[in-house]
N, C-alpha and C positions, 0 to 999 in steps of 0.2 A: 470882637474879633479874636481869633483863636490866635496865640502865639507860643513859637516853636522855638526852641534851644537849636542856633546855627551852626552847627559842629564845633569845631573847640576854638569858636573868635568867643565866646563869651558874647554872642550878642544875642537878644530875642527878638525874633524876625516876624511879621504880620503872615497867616498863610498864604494869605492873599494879598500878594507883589502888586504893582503897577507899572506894565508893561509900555513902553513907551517903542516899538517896531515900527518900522512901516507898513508889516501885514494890514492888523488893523488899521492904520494911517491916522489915528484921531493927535497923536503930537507931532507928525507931520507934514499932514495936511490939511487936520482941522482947524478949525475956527478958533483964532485966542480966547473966546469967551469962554466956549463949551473947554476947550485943554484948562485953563481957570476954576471952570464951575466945576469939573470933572476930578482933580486933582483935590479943589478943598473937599469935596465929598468925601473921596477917598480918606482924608487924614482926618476929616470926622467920624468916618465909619473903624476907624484904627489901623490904616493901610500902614507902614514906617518904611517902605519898603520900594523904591522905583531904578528901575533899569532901564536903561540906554545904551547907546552906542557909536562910535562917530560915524558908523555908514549907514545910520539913521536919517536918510532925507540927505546925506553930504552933511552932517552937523547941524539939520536943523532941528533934529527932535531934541540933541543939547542946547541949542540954545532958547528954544522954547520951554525945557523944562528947566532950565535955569531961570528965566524971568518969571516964573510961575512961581518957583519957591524963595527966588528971591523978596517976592510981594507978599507970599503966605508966612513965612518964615518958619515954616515946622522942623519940628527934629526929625529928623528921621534919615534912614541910610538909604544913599546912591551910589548906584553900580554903575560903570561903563564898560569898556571894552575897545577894543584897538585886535587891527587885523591888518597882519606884517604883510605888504606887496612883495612878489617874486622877486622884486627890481631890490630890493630891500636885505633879501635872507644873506650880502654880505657887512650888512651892518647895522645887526638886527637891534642891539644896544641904543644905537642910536636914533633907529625907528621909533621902538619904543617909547622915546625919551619926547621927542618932539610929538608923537600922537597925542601921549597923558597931557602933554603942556596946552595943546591945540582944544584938548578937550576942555580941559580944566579952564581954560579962556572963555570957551565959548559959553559954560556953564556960571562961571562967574564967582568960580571956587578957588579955594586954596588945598584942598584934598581932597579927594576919592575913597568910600568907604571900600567897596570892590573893584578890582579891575581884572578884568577876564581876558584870555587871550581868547579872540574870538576864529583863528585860523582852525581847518580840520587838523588831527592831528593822525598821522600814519607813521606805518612802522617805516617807512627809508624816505616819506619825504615826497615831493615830486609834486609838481603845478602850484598853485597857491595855499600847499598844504604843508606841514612841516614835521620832522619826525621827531618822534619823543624825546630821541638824543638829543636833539638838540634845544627842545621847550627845555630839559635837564641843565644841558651843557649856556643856554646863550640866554633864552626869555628868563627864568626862575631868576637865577642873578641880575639882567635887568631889572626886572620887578623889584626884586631885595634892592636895590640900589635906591630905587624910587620911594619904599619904605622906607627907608633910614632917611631920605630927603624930608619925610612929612608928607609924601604929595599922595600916596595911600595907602590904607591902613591893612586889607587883605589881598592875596594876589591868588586867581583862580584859572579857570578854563571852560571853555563852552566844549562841551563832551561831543563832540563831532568826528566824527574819522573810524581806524582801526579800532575793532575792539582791544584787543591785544596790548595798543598801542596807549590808550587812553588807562585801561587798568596801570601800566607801567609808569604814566603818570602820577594817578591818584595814590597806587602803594608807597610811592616815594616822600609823602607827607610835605611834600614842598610845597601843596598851595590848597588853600583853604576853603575854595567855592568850587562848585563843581553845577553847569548847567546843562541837566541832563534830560532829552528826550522823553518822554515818557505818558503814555496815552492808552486808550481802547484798544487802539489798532496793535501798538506793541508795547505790551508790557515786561519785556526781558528784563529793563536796570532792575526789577522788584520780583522776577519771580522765573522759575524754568521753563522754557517754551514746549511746545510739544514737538518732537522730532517731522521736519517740513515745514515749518511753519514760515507765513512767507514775509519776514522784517527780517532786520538786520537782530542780530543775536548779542543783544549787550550784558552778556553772561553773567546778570544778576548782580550790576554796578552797584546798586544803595548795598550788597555788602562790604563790598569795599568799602564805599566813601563810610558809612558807620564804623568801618575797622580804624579808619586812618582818621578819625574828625574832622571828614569836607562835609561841609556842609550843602546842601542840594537846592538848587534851584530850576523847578520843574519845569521845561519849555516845551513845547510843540502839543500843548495840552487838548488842544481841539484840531491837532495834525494841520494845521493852519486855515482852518476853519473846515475842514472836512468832516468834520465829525458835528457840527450843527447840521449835517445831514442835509443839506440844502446846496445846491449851485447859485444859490442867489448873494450876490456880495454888494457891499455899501457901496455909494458912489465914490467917496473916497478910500476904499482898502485897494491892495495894490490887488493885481492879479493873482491867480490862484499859486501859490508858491509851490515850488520845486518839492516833495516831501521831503525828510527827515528820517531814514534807519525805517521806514514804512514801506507799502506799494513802490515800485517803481514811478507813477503817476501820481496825479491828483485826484486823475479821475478813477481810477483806483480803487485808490483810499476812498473815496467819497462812498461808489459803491458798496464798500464792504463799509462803511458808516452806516448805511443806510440798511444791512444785514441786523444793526443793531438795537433797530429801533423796536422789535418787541421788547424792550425795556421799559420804553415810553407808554406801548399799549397796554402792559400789565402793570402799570399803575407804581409803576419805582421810579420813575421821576417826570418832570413836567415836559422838559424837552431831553433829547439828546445830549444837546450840551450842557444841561446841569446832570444828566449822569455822568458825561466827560469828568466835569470839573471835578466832581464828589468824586470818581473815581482815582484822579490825581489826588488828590487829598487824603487817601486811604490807606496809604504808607506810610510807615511811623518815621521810615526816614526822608520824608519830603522836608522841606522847610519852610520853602514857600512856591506857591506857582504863578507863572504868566500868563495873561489872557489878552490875545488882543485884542485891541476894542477901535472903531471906528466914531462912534457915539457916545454921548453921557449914558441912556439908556442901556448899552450894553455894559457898560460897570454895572451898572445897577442891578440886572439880569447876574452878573457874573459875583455879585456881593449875595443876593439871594442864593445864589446855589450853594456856595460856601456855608453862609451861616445857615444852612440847612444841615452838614456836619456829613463825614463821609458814607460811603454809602455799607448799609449793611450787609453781613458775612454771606446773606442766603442770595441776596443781590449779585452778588459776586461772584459765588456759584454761580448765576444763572448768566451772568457775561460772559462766565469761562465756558460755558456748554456753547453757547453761539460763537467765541472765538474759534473752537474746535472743529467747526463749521471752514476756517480757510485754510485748514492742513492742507498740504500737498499743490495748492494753486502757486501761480506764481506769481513772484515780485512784482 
């Protein structure tokens, strides 16, 4: 397993995370066994790397992966994340405060390696989203508090919301993880769109986060499964999810997934979603990515594409000639 230098925590990260969402639903929904068999495989194949959250199943994907690694006992670094309610933004400190604790419970820890604020983040604020001023002014220093308690070691944000808004974040060096969008469909945090082009425009994020040492943790890597190119989803993944900085739809997205698959026919990879994955991986400043998974099998699908290594420069060209294909359509 390839590992990455995580921005400036000093840590070296597996590229390949293990996503614990309700998308795929396998820590969830799944089966104690297979979340067991699933996870030791993982940390035999050199995963060190699992994320969570507490609006994971309502805390159940914590506390399933809490007795998991309680039983395995591996080293390795766990992410969660906490998502401040409107009812909350007058007293956001202490939101904070009881989410990490509730979390920290249910996982059966005494710290947190990451903890992400998972709200979007806009320039003035408004519905369950919160404006950069104040992640500045109210979450950061929560956070810092919660460091100096021991209860976790970096404090981040899931790159959701304004462009604008989240850059004014990240340049601010106040927090060290950054999870950031990034797929087939839109590749902006890594590179310059073509004028029209129909995602949300995250105006070439990984340089920032390299400028500032956040370190990047890739999500929405098969656009929540749309980019397997398929409508067909496991019995336990949840419904086709809302997109992400993509199409306006899912079905959309899927569409123009499925724009992509002379990839597959000219012999660069096996399915769709291992040129997804290799294609997230292709970024020198990725660190690690998310994959959700429903089944052991699709770890296993999603460990092969990886250690296949990312995809080559002519390959890449030839996604960017078929991206150029949804200039001018719309969102």
């Amino acid at each position: 397993m390839e590992m990455r230098a995580f921005g400036r925590t000093g840590l070296q990260i597996s590229i390949l995370g293990f996503g614990c969402g309700a998308v795929g639903g396998l820590m969830v929904r799944g089966a104690p066994a297979d979340q067991e068999r699933t996870i030791a495989r993982a940390i035999e194949a050199g995963v060190n790397y699992f994320d969570t959250a507490a609006m994971y199943g309502n805390g159940e994907s914590e506390k399933n992966l809490g007795r998991v690694l309680a039983k395995l006992k591996p080293n390795v670094i766990v992410g969660t994340k906490v998502r401040i309610s409107s009812k909350d933004f007058g007293r956001i400190a202490a939101a904070v405060t009881e989410s990490l604790d509730a979390s920290l419970k249910r996982m059966g820890r005494e710290q947190v390696d990451i903890f992400h604020l998972h709200n979007a983040i806009t320039a003035n604020g408004g519905g369950e989203s919160v404006s950069a001023r104040t992640v500045l002014d109210e979450v950061v220093p929560a956070f810092e508090k919660l460091r100096e308690q021991g209860k976790l070691r970096f404090p981040g944000i899931t790159a959701v919301g304004d462009t604008a808004a989240l850059h004014q974040v990240i340049d601010s060096r106040t927090i060290v993880s950054a999870q950031v969008s990034y797929n087939m469909l839109n590749p902006s945090a890594g590179e310059a769109l073509p004028a029209n082009y129909p995602a949300q425009d995250y105006g070439r994020m990984f340089d920032r986060t390299q400028a500032a040492g956040v370190g990047v943790v890739g999500i929405r890597v098969l656009a929540g499964g749309a980019l397997s190119g398929t409508a067909e989803r496991d019995p336990i993944a949840s419904p086709p999810p809302d997109p992400i900085g993509s199409a306006n739809s899912y079905d959309a997205d899927l569409q123009r997934a499925q724009r992509l698959l002379p990839l597959v026919r000219q012999g660069h990879a096996a399915s769709l979603a291992e040129a997804a994955i290799r294609f997230a991986i292709s970024h020198k400043a990725m660190g690690t990515i998310l994959v959700g998974m429903a089944t052991p099998e699709q770890f296993d699908q999603s460990l092969a594409a990886v250690n296949k290594g990312p995809l080559p420069s002519a390959v890449l060209d030839s996604l960017a000639a078929l991206q150029r294909g949804f200039v001018g359509e719309r969102r």
